[in-house]
C-alpha positions as CSV (number, residue, x, y, z in Angstrom):
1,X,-20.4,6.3,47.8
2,X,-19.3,4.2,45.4
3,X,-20.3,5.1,41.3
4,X,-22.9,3.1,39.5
5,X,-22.0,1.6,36.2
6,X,-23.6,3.7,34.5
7,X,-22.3,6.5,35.5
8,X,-18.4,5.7,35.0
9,X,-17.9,8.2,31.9
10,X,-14.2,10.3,31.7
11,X,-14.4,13.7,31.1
12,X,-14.7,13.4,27.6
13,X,-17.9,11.4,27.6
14,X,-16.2,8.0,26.5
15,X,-17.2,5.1,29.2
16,X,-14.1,3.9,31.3
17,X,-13.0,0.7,30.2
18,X,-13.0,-2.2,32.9
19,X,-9.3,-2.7,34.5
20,X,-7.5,-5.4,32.0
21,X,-9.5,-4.5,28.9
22,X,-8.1,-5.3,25.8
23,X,-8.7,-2.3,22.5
24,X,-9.9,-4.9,19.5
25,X,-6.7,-4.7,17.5
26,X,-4.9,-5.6,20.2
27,X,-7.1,-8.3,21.3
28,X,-6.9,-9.3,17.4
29,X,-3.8,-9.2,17.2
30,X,-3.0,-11.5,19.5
31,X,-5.5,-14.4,18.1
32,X,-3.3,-14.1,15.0
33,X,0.0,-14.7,16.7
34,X,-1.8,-17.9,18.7
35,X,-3.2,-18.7,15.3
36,X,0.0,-18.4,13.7
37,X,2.2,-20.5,16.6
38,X,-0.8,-22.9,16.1
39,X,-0.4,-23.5,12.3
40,X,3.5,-23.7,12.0
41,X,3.1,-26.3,14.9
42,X,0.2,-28.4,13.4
43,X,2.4,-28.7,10.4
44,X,6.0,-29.3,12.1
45,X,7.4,-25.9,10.5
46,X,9.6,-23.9,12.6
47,X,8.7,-21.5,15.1
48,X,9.8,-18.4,15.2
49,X,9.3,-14.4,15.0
50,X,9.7,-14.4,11.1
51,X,8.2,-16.9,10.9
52,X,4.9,-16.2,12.9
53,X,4.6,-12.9,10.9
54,X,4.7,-14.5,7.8
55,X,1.6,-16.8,8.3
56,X,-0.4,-13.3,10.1
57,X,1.0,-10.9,6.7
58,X,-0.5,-13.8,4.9
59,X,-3.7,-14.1,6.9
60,X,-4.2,-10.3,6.8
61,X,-3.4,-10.0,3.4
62,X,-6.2,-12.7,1.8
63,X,-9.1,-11.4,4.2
64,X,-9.0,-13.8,6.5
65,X,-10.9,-13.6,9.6
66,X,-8.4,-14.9,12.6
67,X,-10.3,-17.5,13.5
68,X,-10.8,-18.4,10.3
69,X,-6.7,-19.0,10.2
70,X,-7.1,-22.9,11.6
71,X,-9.3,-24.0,9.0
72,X,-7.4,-27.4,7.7
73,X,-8.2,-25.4,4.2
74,X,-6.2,-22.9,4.7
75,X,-3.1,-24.1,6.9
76,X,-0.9,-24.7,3.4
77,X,-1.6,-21.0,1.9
78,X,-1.1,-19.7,5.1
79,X,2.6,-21.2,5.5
80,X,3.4,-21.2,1.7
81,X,6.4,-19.1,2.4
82,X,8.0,-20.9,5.5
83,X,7.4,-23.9,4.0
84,X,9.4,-22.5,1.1
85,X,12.2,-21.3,3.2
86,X,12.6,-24.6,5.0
87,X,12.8,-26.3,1.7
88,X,15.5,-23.7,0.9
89,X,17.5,-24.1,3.9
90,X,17.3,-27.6,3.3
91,X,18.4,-27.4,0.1
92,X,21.3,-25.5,1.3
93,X,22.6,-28.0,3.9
94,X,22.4,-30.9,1.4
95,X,24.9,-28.8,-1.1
96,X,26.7,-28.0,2.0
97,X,27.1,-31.2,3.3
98,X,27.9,-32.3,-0.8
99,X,30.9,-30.0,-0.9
100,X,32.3,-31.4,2.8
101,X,32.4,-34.2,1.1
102,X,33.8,-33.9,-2.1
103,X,36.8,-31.8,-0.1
104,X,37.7,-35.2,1.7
């Protein structure tokens, strides 16, 4: 006979979680990194790894809520340090491309 609900405990006592269940910082977690992929792209900034854990470090680090990560507010604190090394590597191909052409 199949178990009631109710009764689908392990040994320990703890209920059994549904099949596909996702543990809260996990689930979290995740909402960050969507958050994340969705700031950098609202703002045309680079995508990438680093780039994604800078904006949740940041997010984590002031408090805020993960949701709370697309509010139009917040999108420029969020990405302060991306959009610092894009001006950086910017910076860097302009004095590049300088120096290629003072050599010619």
């Amino acid at each position: 006979a199949a178990q009631d609900a109710s009764d689908a405990a392990r040994a320990d006592g703890t209920p059994k979680r549904p099949a596909g269940h996702v543990p809260a910082p996990a689930h979290e977690r995740a909402c960050r990194v969507r958050n994340a992929v969705a700031v950098l792209g609202a703002l045309h900034l680079p995508v990438s790894a680093a780039a994604v854990e800078d904006v949740v470090s940041r997010s984590v680090a002031v408090g805020l809520a993960a949701g709370d990560m697309l509010d139009p507010g917040r999108v420029v604190e969020l990405t302060e340090g991306v959009r610092a090394e894009v001006r950086a590597d910017r910076g860097a191909k302009r004095g590049h491309a300088a120096a290629l052409g003072d050599a010619g």
